[in-house]
N, C-alpha and C positions, 0 to 999 in steps of 0.2 A: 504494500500500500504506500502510493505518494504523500510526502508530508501534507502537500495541499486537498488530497483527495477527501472528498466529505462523508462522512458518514451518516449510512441512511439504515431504515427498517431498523429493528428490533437493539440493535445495538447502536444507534444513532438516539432513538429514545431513550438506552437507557443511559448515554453520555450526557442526556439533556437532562435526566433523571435528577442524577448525581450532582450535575455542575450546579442545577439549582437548589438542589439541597445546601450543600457547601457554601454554594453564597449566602444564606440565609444565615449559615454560623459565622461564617468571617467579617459579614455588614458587621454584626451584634458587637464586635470589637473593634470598628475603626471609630479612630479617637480617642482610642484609651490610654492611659501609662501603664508602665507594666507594674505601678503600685495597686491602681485600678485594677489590673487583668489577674493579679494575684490575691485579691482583694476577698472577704465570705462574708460579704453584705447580707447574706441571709442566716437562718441558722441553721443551714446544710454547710459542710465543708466546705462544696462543690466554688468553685472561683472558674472566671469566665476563661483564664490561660488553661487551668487546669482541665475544664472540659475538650479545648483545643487539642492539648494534647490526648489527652484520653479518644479521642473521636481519630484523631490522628494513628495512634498505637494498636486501636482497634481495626481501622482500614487497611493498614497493612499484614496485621495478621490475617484478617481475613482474604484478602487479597493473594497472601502466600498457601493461605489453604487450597483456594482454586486450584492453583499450578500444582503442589505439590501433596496436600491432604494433610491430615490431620499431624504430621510432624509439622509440617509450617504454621498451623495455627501455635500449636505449642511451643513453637519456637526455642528449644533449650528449656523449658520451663520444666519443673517436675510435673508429673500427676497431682491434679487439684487433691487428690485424697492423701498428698505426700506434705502438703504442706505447714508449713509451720509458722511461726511470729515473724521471719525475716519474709517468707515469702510473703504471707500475709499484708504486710508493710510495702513492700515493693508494690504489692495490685494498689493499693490504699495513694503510694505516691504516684499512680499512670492517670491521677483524679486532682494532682496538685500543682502549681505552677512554685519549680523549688527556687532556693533562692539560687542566683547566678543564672535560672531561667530568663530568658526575655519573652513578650510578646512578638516581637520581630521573628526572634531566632524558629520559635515555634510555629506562625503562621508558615516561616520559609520550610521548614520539615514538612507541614501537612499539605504545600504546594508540591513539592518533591514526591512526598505519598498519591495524591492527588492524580499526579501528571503517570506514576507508575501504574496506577490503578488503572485509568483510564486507557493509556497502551494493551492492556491485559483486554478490557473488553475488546478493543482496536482488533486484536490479532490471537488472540483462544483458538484454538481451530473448531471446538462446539461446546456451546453453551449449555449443554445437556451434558459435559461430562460431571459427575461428582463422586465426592469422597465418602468414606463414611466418619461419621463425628467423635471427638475423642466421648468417653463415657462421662459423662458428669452430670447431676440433676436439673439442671437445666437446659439439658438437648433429652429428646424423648429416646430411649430405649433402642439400638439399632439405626440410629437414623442415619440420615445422608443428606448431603446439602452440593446440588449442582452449581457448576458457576455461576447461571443466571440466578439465583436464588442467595448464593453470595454477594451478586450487586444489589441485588435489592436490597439483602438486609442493609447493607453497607449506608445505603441512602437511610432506611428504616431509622437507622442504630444514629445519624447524623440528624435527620429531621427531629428527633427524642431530645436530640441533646440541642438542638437548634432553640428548641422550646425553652429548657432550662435555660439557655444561657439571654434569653430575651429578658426571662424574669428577672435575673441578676442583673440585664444591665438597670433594666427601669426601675432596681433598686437602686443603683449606683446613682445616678443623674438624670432620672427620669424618661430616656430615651427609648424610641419604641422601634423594632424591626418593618413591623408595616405601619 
């Protein structure tokens, strides 16, 4: 495929899918500092870098499961049923924006994640392939999740968090997404 070639049908929608998902989370932060963007104006932990990333960490996981299954999702990670107070801690910080984080640095990864993701719908050779899911209580029993089923969560899992971070900003300075 030409760089300039457009993409149409089924994977052209779901490029249109995703991108406007994505903008909906990335508007909710222009403007911000990164005191703001690391900010918990509410009484959830959740802060508006911190969902960034987390939406960012997640995309790509999921995005490596497509291609490679359920070792890409897990990425090096143990079995959720292995884990302990560090690993615990680690999920807890993919939801925080740390200190030496930026809001720059991190929009520029989820651009990165972004542009990789979307190549992957680009060029899958079918959207019907899937994995089967690691075992954990909240994937059903046996399951399997095809790539097309992967972008969509992707977008799913993005629009959820698009929502959260709207509330946080209109707590922050009263700013609304739509």
């Amino acid at each position: 495929m030409t760089p300039t070639a457009r993409v149409t049908g089924e994977r052209g929608d779901l490029l249109e899918l995703l991108g406007a998902r994505r903008h909906f989370l990335r508007h909710t932060v222009e403007g911000l500092t990164d005191e703001q963007a690391a900010s918990h104006p509410t009484v959830s932990e959740l802060s508006l870098g911190g969902l960034i990333k987390h939406v960012s960490l997640t995309e790509a996981g999921w995005a490596r499961f497509a291609v490679e299954g359920t070792t890409g999702l897990m990425s090096g990670k143990k079995d959720w049923t292995q884990w302990g107070e560090t690993e615990w801690a680690e999920r807890a910080a993919e939801f925080q924006m740390l200190p030496g984080e930026t809001l720059a640095g991190l929009l520029a990864d989820y651009a990165e994640v972004a542009h990789r993701t979307d190549e992957l719908v680009k060029t899958l050779p079918d959207l019907d392939a899937s994995h089967p899911l690691p075992e954990a209580p909240w994937f059903e029993p046996d399951g399997r999740r095809s790539a097309r089923q992967v972008f969509l969560h992707i977008a799913a899992e993005t629009a959820q968090h698009a929502g959260h971070a709207d509330i946080i900003r209109e707590t922050i300075d009263g700013s609304k997404t739509m």
